[in-house]
NUDREN-725909 format. One record per residue: residue in three letters; z, y, x of N, C-alpha, C in turn; residue number from 1. Coordinates in steps of 0.05 Angstrom, whole numbers, plus 5000, padded with zeros to 4 digits. Example, Ala and Ser with C-alpha at 12.3 -4.5 7.8 and 13.67 -1.06 7.14 Angstrom:
BEGIN
+-----+------+------+------+-------+-------+-------+------+------+------+-----+
|   r | n_c3 | n_c2 | n_c1 | ca_c3 | ca_c2 | ca_c1 | c_c3 | c_c2 | c_c1 |   k |
+-----+------+------+------+-------+-------+-------+------+------+------+-----+
| ALA | 5156 | 4886 | 5264 |  5156 |  4910 |  5246 | 5156 | 4934 | 5264 |   1 |
| SER | 5142 | 4955 | 5257 |  5143 |  4979 |  5273 | 5157 | 5001 | 5258 |   2 |
+-----+------+------+------+-------+-------+-------+------+------+------+-----+
This chain:
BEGIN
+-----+------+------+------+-------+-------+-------+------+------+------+-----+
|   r | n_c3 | n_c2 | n_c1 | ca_c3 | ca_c2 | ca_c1 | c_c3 | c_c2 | c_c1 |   k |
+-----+------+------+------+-------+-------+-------+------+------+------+-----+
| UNK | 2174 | 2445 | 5963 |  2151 |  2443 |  5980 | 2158 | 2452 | 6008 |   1 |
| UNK | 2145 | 2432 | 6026 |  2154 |  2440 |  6055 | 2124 | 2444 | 6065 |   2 |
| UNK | 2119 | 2460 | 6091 |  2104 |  2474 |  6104 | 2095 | 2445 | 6123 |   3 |
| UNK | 2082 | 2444 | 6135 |  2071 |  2418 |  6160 | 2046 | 2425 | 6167 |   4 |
| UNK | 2044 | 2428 | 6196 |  2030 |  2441 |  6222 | 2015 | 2422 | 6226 |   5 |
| UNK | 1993 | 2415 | 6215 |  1977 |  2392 |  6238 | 1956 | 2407 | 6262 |   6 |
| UNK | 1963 | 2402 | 6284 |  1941 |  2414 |  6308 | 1919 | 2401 | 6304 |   7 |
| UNK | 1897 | 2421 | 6313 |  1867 |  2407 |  6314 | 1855 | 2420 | 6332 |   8 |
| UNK | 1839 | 2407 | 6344 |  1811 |  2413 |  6366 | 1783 | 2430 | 6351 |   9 |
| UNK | 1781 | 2441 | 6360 |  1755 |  2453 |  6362 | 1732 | 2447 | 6381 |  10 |
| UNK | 1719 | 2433 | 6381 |  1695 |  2416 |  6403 | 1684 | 2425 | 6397 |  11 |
| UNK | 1661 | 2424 | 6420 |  1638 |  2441 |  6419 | 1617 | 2416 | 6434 |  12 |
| UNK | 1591 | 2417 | 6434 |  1570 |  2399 |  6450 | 1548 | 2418 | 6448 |  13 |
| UNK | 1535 | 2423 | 6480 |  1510 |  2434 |  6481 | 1488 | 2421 | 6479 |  14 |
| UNK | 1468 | 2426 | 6461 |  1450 |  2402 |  6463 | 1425 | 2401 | 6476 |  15 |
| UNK | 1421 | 2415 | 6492 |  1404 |  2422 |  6512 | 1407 | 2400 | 6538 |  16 |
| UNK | 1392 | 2387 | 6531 |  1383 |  2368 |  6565 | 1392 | 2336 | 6555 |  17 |
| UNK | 1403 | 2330 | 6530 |  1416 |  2311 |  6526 | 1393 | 2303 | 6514 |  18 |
| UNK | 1402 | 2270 | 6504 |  1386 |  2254 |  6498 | 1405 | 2235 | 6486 |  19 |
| UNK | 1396 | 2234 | 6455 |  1408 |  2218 |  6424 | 1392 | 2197 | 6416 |  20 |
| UNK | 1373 | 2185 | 6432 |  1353 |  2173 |  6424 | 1359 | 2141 | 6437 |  21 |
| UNK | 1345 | 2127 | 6418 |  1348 |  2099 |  6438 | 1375 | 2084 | 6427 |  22 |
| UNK | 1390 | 2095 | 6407 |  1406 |  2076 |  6394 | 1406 | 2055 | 6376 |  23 |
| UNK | 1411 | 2022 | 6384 |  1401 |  1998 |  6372 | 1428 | 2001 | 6349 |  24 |
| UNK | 1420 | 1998 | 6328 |  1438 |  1992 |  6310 | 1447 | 1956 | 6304 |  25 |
| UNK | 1466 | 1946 | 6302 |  1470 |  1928 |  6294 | 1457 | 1918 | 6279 |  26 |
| UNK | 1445 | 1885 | 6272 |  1439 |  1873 |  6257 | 1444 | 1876 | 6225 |  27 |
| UNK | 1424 | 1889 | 6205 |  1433 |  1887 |  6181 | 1445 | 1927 | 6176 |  28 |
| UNK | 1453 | 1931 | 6194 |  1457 |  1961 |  6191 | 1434 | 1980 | 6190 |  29 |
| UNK | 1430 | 2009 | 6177 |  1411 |  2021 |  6170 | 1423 | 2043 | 6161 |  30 |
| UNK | 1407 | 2073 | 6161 |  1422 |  2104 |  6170 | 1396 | 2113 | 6144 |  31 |
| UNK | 1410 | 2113 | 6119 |  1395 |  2133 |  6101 | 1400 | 2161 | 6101 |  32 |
| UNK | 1379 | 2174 | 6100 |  1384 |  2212 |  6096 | 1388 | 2212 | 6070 |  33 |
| UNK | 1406 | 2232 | 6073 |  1411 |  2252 |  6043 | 1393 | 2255 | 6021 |  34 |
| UNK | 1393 | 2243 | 6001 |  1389 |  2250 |  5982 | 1405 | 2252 | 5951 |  35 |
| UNK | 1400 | 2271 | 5938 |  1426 |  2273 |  5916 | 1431 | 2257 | 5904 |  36 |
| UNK | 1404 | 2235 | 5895 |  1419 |  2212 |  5883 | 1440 | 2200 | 5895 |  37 |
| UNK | 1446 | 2196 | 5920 |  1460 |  2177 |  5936 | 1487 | 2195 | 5935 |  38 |
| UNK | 1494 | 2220 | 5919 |  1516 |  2224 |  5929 | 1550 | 2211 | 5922 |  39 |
| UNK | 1544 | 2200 | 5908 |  1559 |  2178 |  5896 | 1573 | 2161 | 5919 |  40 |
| UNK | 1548 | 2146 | 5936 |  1554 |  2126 |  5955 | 1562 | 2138 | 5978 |  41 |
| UNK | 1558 | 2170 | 5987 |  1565 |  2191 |  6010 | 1594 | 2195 | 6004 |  42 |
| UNK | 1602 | 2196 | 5975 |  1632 |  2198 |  5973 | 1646 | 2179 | 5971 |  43 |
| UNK | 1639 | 2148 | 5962 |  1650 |  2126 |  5967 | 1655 | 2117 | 5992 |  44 |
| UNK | 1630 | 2127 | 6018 |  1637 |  2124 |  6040 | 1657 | 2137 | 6051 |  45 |
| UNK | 1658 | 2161 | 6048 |  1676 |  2190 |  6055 | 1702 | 2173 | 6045 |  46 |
| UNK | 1712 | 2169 | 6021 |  1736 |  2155 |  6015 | 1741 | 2124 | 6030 |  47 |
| UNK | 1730 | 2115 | 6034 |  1738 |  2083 |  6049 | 1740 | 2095 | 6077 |  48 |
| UNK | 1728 | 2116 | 6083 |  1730 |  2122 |  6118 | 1754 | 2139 | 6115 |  49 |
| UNK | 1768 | 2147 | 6105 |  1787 |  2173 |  6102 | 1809 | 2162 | 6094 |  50 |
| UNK | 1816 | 2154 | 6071 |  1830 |  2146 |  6056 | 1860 | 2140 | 6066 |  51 |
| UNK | 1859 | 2116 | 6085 |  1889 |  2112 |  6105 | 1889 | 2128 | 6125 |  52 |
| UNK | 1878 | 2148 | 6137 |  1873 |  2159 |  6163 | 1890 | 2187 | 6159 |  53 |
| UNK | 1896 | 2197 | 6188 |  1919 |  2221 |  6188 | 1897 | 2246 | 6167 |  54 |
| UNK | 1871 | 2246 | 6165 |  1855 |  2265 |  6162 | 1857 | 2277 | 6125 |  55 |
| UNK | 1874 | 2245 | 6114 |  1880 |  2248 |  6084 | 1899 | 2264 | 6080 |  56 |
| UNK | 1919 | 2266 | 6103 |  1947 |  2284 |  6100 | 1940 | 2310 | 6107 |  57 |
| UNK | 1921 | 2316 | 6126 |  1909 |  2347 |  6129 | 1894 | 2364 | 6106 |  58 |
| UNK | 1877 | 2341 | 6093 |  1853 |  2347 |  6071 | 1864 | 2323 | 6050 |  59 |
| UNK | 1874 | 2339 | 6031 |  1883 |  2316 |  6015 | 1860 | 2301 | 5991 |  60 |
| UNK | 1838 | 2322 | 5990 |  1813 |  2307 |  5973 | 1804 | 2279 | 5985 |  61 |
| UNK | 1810 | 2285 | 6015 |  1801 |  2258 |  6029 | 1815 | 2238 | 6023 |  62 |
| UNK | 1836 | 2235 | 6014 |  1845 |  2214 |  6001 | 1842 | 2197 | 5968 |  63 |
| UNK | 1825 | 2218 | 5960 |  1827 |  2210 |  5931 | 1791 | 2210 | 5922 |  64 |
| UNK | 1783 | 2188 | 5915 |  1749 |  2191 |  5916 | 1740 | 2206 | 5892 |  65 |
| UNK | 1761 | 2219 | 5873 |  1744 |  2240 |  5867 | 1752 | 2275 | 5878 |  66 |
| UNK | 1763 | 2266 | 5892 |  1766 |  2291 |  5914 | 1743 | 2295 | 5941 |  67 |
| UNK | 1727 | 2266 | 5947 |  1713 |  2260 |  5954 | 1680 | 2268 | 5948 |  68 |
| UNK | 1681 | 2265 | 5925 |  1660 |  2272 |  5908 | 1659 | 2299 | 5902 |  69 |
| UNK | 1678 | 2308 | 5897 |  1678 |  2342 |  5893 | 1672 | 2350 | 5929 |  70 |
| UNK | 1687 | 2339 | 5942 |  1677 |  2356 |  5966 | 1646 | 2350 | 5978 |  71 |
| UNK | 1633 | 2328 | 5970 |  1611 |  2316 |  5980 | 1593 | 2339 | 5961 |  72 |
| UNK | 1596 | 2341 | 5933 |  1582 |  2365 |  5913 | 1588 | 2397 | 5934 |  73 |
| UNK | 1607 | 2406 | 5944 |  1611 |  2431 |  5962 | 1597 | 2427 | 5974 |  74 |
| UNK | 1594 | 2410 | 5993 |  1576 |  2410 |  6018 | 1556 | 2409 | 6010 |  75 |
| UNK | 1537 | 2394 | 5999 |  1505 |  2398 |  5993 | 1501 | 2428 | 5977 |  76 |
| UNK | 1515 | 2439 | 5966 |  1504 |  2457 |  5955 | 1518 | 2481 | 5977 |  77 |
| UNK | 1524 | 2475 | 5997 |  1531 |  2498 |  6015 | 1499 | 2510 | 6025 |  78 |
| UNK | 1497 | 2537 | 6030 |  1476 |  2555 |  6029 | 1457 | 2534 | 6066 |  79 |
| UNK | 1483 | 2530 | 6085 |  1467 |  2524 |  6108 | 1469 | 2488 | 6110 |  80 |
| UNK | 1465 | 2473 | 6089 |  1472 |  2444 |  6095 | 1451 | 2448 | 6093 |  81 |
| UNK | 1452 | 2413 | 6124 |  1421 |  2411 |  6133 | 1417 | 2376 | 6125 |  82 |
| UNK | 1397 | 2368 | 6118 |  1395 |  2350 |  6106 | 1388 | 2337 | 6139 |  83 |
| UNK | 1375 | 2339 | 6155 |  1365 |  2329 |  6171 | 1397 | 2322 | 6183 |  84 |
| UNK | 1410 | 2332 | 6191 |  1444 |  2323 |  6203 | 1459 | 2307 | 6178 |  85 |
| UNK | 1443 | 2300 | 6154 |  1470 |  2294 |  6141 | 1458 | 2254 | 6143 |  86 |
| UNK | 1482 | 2242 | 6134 |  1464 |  2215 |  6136 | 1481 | 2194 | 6123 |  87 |
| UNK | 1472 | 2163 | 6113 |  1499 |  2149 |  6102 | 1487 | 2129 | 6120 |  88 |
| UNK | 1516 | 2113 | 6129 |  1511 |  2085 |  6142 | 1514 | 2069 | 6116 |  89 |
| UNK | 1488 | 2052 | 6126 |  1501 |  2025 |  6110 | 1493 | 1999 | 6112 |  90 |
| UNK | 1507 | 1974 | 6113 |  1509 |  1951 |  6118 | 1499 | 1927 | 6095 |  91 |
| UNK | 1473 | 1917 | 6104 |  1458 |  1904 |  6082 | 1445 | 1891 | 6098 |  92 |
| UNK | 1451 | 1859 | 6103 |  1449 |  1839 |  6110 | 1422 | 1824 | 6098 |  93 |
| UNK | 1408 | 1819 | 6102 |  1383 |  1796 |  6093 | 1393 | 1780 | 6074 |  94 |
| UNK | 1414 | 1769 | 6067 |  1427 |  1752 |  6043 | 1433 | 1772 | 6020 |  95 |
| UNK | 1442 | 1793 | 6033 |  1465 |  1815 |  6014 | 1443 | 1826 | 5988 |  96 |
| UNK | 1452 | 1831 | 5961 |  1436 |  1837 |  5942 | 1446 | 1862 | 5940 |  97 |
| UNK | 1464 | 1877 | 5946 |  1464 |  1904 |  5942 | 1483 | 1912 | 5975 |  98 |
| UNK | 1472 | 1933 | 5990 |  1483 |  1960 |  6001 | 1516 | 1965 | 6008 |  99 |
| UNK | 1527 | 1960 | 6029 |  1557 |  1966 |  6029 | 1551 | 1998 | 6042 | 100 |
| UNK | 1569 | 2018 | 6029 |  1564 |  2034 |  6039 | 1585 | 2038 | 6070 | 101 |
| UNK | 1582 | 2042 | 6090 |  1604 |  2038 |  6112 | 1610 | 2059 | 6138 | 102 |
| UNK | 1594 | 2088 | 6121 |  1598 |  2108 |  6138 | 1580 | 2139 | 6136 | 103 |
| UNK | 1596 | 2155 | 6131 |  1580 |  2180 |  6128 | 1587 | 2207 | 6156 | 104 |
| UNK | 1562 | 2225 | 6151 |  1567 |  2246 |  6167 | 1545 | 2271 | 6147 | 105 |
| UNK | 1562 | 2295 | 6154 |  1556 |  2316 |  6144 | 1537 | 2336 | 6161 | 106 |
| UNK | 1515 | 2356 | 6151 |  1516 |  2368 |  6174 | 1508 | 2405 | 6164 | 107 |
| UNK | 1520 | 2423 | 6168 |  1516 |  2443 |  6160 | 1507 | 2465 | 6187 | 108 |
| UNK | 1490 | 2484 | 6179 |  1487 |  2512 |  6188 | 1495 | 2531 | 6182 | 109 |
| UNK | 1517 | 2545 | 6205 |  1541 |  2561 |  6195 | 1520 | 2583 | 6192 | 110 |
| UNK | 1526 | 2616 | 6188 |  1522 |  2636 |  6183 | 1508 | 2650 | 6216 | 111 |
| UNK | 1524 | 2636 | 6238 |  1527 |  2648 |  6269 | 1505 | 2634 | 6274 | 112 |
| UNK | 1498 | 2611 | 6267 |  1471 |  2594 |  6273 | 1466 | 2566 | 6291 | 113 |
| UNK | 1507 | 2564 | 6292 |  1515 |  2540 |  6305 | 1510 | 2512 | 6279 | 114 |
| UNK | 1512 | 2495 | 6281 |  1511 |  2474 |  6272 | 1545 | 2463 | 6275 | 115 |
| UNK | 1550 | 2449 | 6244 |  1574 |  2440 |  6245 | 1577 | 2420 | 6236 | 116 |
| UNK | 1593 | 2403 | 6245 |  1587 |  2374 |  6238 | 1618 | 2371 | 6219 | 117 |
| UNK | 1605 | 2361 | 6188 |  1633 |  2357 |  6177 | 1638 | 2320 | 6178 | 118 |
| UNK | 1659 | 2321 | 6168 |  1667 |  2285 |  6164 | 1652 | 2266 | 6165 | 119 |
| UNK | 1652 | 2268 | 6195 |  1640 |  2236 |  6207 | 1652 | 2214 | 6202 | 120 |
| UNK | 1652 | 2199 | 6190 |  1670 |  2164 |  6190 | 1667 | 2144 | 6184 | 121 |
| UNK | 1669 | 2131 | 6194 |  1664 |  2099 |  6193 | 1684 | 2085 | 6169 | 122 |
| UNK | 1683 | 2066 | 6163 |  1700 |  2051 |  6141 | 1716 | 2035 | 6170 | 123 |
| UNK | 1737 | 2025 | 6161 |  1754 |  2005 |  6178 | 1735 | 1980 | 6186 | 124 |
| UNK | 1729 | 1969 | 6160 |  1725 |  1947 |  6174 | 1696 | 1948 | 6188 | 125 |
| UNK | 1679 | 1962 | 6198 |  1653 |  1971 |  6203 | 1656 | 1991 | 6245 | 126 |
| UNK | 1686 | 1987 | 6239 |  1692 |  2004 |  6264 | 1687 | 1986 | 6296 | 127 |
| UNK | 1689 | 1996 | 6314 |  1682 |  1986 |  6341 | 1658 | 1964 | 6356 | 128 |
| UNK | 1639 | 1978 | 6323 |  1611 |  1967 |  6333 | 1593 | 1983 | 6346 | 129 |
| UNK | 1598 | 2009 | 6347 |  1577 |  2033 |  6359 | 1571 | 2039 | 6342 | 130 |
| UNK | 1574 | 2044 | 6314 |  1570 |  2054 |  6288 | 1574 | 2084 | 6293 | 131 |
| UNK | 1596 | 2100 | 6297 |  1603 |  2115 |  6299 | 1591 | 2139 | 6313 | 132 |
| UNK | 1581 | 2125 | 6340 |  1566 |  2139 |  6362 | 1541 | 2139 | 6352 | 133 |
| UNK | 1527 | 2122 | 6341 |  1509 |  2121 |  6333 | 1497 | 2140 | 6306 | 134 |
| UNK | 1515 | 2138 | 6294 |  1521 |  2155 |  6263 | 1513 | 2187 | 6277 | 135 |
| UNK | 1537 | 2191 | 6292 |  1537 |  2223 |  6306 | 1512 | 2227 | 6324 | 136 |
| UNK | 1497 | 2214 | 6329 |  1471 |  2217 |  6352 | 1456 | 2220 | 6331 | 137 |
| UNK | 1455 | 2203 | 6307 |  1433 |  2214 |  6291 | 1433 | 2243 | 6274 | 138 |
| UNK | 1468 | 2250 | 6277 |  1472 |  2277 |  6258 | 1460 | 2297 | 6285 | 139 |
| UNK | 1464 | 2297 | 6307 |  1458 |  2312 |  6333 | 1433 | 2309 | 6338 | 140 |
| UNK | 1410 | 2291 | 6331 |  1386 |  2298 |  6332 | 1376 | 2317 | 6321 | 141 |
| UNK | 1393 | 2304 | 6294 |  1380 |  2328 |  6263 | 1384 | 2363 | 6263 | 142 |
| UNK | 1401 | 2359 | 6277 |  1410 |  2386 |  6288 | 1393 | 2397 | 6307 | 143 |
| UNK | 1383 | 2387 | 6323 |  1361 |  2402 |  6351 | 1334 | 2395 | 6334 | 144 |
| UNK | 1329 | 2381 | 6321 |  1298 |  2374 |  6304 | 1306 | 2405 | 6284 | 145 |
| UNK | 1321 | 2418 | 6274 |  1325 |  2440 |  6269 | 1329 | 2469 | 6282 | 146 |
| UNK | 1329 | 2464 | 6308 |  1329 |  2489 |  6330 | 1360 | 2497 | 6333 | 147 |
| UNK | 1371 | 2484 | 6328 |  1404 |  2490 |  6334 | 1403 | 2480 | 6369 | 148 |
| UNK | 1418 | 2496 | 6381 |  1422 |  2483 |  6412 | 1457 | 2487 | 6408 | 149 |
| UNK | 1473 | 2491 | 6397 |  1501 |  2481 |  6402 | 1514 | 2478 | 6373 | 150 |
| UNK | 1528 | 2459 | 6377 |  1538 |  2443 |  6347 | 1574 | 2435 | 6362 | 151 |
| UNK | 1587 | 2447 | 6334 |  1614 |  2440 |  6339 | 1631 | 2430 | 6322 | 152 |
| UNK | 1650 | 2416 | 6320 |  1665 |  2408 |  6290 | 1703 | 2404 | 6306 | 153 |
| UNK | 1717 | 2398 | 6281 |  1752 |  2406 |  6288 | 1758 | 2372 | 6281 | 154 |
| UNK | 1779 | 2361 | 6305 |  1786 |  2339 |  6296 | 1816 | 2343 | 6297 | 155 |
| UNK | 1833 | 2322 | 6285 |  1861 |  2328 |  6284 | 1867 | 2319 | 6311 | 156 |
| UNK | 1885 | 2336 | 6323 |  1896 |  2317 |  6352 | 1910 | 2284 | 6347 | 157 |
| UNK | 1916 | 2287 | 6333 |  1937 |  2252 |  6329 | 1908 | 2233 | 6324 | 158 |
| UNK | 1890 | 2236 | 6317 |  1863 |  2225 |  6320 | 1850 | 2217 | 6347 | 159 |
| UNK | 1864 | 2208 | 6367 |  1857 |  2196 |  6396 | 1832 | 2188 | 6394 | 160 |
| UNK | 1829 | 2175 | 6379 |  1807 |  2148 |  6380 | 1783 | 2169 | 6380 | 161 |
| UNK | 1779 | 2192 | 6351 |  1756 |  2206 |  6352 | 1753 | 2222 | 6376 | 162 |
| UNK | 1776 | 2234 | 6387 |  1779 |  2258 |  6411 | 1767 | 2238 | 6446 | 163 |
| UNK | 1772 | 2211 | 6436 |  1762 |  2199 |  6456 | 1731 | 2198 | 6461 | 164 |
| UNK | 1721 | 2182 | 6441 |  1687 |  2184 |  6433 | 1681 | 2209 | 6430 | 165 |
| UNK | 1680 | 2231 | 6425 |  1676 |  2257 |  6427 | 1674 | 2267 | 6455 | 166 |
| UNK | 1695 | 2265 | 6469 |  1702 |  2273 |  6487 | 1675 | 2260 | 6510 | 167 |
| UNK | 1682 | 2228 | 6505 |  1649 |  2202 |  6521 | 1621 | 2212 | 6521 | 168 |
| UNK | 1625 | 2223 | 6494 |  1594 |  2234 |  6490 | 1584 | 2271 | 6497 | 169 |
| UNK | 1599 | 2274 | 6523 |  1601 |  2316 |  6515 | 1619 | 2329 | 6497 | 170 |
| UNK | 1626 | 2318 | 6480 |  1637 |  2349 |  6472 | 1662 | 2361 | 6498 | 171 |
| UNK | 1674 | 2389 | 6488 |  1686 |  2393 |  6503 | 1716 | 2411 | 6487 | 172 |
| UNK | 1732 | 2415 | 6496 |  1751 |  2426 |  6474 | 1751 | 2459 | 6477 | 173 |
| UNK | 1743 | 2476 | 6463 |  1747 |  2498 |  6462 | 1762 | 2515 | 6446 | 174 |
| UNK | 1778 | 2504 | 6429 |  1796 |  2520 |  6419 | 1813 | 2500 | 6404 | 175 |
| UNK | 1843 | 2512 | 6406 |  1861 |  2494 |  6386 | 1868 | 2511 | 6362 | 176 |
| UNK | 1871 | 2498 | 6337 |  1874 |  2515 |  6313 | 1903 | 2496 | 6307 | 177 |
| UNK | 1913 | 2510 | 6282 |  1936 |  2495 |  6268 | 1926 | 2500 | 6243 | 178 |
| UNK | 1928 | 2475 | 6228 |  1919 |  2469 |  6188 | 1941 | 2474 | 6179 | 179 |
| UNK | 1951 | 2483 | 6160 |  1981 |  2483 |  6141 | 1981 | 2473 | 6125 | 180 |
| UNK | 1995 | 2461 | 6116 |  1992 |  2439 |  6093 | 2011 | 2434 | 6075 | 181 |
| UNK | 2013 | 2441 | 6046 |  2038 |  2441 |  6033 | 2051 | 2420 | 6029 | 182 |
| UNK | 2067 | 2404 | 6028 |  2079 |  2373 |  6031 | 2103 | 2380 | 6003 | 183 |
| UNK | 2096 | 2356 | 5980 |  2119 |  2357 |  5962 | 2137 | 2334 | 5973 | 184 |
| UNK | 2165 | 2342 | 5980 |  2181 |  2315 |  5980 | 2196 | 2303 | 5953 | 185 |
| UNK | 2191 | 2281 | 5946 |  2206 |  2277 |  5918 | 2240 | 2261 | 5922 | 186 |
+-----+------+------+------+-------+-------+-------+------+------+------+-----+
């Protein structure tokens, strides 16, 4: 077993003065809230958004959808998950007879009384439609419709793409952490 350092960001967004409102979703797309039956489709999402991405090598449940499912079961029964931040994208076309699920976000109330946003993600093929931004505006409403005024979450640095959209929308970087991660070579 070898040791491996992945760096990560600590963002932060104040939500005071901003405005999450006014996002057109694509045709056929639609943002369900949390409910337990659906957690099935929250971890199917969680796995299709995770699965190839550097975030499976940091968190290795993220790679395996029933590692997915066990973490999706943690989070709802965490003491400060807020249903109002948590949400599933999904893609259901006027023809379509059942629901693709194509994107989840988490949203919890730490202990300090910040708001933390866990695993935001889109599926691949659902990406560079505004899904994403849109997904996170509705977890950042849910959060100030709860009296939270600052909400923060950790992205891996090799993750450009999220540190970019993060970055577009406010956040700001306030702390760098390092994950450790045990790596078997065979």
């Amino acid at each position: 077993m070898d040791l491996v350092y992945f760096k990560r960001y600590r963002m932060e967004i104040d939500l005071a003065s901003r405005d999450f409102s006014g996002r057109e979703l694509p045709e056929g797309y639609h943002f369900w809230p949390w409910d337990p039956s659906l957690l099935e489709a929250y971890a199917q999402a969680k796995y299709h958004s995770f699965r190839d991405e550097i975030d499976a090598n940091v968190f290795p449940c993220l790679g395996e959808l029933a590692g997915c499912r066990r973490l999706m079961t943690e989070i709802s029964r965490k003491p400060g998950f807020l249903l109002e931040a948590t949400w599933l994208a999904v893609h259901q076309p006027a023809e379509a007879s059942r629901p693709e699920y194509c994107g989840t976000v988490q949203g919890i109330r730490t202990q300090s009384g910040l708001g933390s946003i866990q695993n935001l993600g889109i599926t691949p093929e659902h990406r560079d439609m505004g899904l994403g931004t849109s997904l996170l505006f509705q977890a950042l409403e849910g959060f100030r419709r709860c009296g939270l005024g600052c909400v923060y979450l950790e992205v891996t640095a090799q993750n450009e793409a999220a540190i970019r959209l993060y970055r577009r929308l406010g956040f700001t970087t306030v702390k760098t952490v390092f994950k450790t991660v045990e790596v078997a070579y065979s």
